[in-house]
C-alpha angles and dihedrals in degrees: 000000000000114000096220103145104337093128088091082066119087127205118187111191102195134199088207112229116253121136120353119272089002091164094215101170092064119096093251100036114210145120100282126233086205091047094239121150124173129225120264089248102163096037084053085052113053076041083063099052098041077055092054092051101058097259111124113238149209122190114198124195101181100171086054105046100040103252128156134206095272088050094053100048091043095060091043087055096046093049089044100213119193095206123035120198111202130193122234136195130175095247092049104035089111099048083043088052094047085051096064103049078059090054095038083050091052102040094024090172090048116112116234138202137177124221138172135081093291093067101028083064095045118017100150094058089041093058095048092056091079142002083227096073113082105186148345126237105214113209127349105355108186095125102019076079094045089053100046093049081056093047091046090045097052095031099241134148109291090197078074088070111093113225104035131124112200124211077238080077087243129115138191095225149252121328115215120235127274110269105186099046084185097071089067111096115252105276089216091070094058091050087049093063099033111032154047127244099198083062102069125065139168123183093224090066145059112270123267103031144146128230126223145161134239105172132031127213127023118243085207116097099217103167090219106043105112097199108073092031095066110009122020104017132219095282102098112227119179138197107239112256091248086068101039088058096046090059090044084055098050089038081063100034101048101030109079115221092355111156103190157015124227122213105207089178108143085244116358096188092045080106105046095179086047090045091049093049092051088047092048089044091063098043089050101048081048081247086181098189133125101254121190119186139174112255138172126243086251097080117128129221100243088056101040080049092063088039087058105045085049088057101270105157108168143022120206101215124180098214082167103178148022094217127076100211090050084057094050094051096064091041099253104149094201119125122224096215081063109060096067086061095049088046098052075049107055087037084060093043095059095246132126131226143227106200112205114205125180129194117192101053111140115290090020116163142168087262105057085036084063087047094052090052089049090049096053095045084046089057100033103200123195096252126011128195117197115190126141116244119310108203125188129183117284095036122115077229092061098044088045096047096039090047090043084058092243101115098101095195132022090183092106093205078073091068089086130044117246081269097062087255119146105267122199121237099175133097138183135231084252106018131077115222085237092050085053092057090043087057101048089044085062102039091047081048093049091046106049107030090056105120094225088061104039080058091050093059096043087053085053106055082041091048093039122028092181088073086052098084085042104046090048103047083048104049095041093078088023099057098062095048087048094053096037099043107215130336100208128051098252100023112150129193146238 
């Protein structure tokens, strides 16, 4: 596409407004009891490319900032897009829904698609929830907007556009994955002009940081990860490490008093050479920056020992569950034998650990439930989260539990609690979904009020006065859901 005069072109890429701090980019979007909320990575993004390609744009984080329904649509009126990107998410879909008739109100003639899992998974659905919704990008959608600016803009067929679903009921097909990752903008730019860092926060980093991707796609075949099943897919493409540690260095360079980067790759260490040489490269250009990644259970000790001399502090692991059949249920393909080992590992490589655990999975009884809690307490992670299975559509998880019977709701509003807290909406053959929250309000109970650990945490802020700022802005929304259990029948936790 040639830039010529798009500027006159505006594109606003919007996080649409719902409850505050609804952290809608996370896997499992919800309002937090840690306070955590993600960064709209993908939205910034596909912000990045339609820049890059001449068009003018706006990024909105709504959630973030704020921001409610009239001052949004008022700053989308006052920039005058002619095309407006929104976020979706399944708990949201029908505020999201509801966002656009008011933007479609407000710029009758705009453009709007939807993007996001929710309607990747489901575009027909999505289209039919209101005439203000135009289209549907299906998958990862960084240039399909691109493209369709540039269709909008020169009046061509947008059927022409791969990766759109249309409210006719036709599409113009599926749009194959992005091969070079390094010719995508650096996603922190985009935050830079658009957003707020003091905004985003997540318990397993330094406070404040900035999240980023090296890498897009999983080779791994969870059945619940929402991710490759709806936007990246299971085939693993990485940024070279050039590039990785040119956007480090600016993060560094152009974000004042930022602590640390987060890698929100599906699985930064699914490529251990590559891992090593990221890690070398820092080491080698004196990056002196926190850095917190999601890892596997898998993760051997040479390679957590050059993480950690790069800065690597934590690692984020889903053990998931005590019980090896309950692994191999949901496709794992982690072995329980072996996450004693990787723990000693990390604990002798200097870095911490957020342990990960699930109830619910298929097959799921008292009894494994009990095995998963032993097995937490046995690894003792830094940090632990217990929730029973969260399911979205698109996911082998969804289509098992819904034909099994054991998807309680399919009124998608029910996936939070009036709150905006995860809900849970899954059964088992032999547990009810308020006997999985019980369990999880317990475990998360037994974990953290042991005095051993409630000492081990007070050595660390003393030992350690960076984990101070952290440790505190988590554990002031955490503690009272901690002390009280849940305040809502099927409340889950994060």
């Amino acid at each position: 596409m040639k830039k010529d005069d798009r500027s006159a072109f505006r594109v606003t890429f919007l996080n649409p407004p719902y409850i505050k701090k609804f952290s809608r980019p996370q896997r499992s979007p919800a309002v937090t009891k840690s306070g955590t909320l993600y960064y709209p990575m993908w939205l910034a993004y596909a912000a990045g490319v339609s820049e890059n390609a001449g068009f003018s744009i706006d990024l909105i984080d709504a959630p973030a900032a704020d921001l409610d329904v009239s001052a949004v649509t008022q700053r989308i009126r006052d920039f005058g897009p002619s095309l407006v990107v929104v976020d979706t998410s399944t708990p949201s879909i029908y505020n999201d829904a509801a966002v656009c008739d008011a933007l479609k109100f407000a710029l009758p003639a705009s453009f709007i698609v939807l993007v996001g899992t929710h309607v990747s998974a489901l575009p027909e659905p999505s289209l039919k929830l209101t005439t203000a919704i135009d289209a549907v990008a299906v998958g990862e959608y960084d240039y399909t907007i691109a493209e369709l600016a540039g269709a909008l803009y020169n009046k061509t067929p947008l059927a022409a556009v791969a990766g759109l679903c249309f409210k006719d009921g036709t599409n113009s097909g599926a749009r194959p994955p992005i091969e070079n990752l390094d010719e995508l903008p650096f996603v922190s730019r985009v935050y830079k002009r658009f957003l707020n860092m003091e905004n985003y926060f997540n318990p397993n980093a330094l406070f404040p940081m900035v999240t980023i991707t090296t890498s897009r796609g999983c080779p791994h075949e969870c059945t619940f990860c929402v991710y490759p099943q709806t936007l990246m897919g299971h085939k693993l493409r990485q940024r070279s490490v050039e590039n990785c540690l040119e956007e480090i260095e600016y993060i560094v360079s152009a974000f004042d008093g930022v602590k640390a980067v987060f890698f929100e790759d599906d699985t930064f260490t699914a490529n251990r050479k590559r891992c090593v040489e990221l890690s070398e490269g820092i080491i080698k250009r004196k990056i002196r920056i926190s850095w917190t990644a999601n890892a596997r259970a898998t993760l051997d000790f040479e390679t957590m020992k050059v993480m950690r001399r790069a800065g690597c502090r934590s690692l984020c692991v889903g053990f998931e569950s005590g019980s090896q059949e309950m692994l191999d249920n949901i496709k794992k393909r982690t072995v329980v034998q072996n996450m004693g080992k990787f723990m000693e590992d990390a604990r002798k490589a200097g870095i911490l650990v957020h342990g990960c655990f699930m109830v619910g999975l298929p097959g799921e009884t008292n009894k494994t439930m009990e095995m998963t809690l032993a097995l937490a307490k046995r690894l003792n992670p830094d940090t632990v989260q217990f929730y029973p299975m969260m399911i979205y559509p698109g996911t082998e998880a969804y289509d098992w539990y819904s034909e099994m019977g054991l998807l309680t709701t399919k009124d998608f509003s029910k996936w939070l609690t009036p709150a905006g807290l995860h809900n849970t909406v899954i059964k088992t053959q032999a547990l009810s979904a308020e006997a999985l929250v019980r369990f999880c309000d317990n475990a998360r109970r037994e974990f953290y009020l042991r005095p051993a650990y409630l000492l081990y945490k007070l050595r660390q802020v003393i030992i350690h006065p960076e984990e101070l700022e952290r440790t505190v802005k988590s554990a002031r929304t955490f503690v009272k859901y901690l002390l009280r259990g849940s305040d809502y029948r099927r409340e889950t936790h994060d």
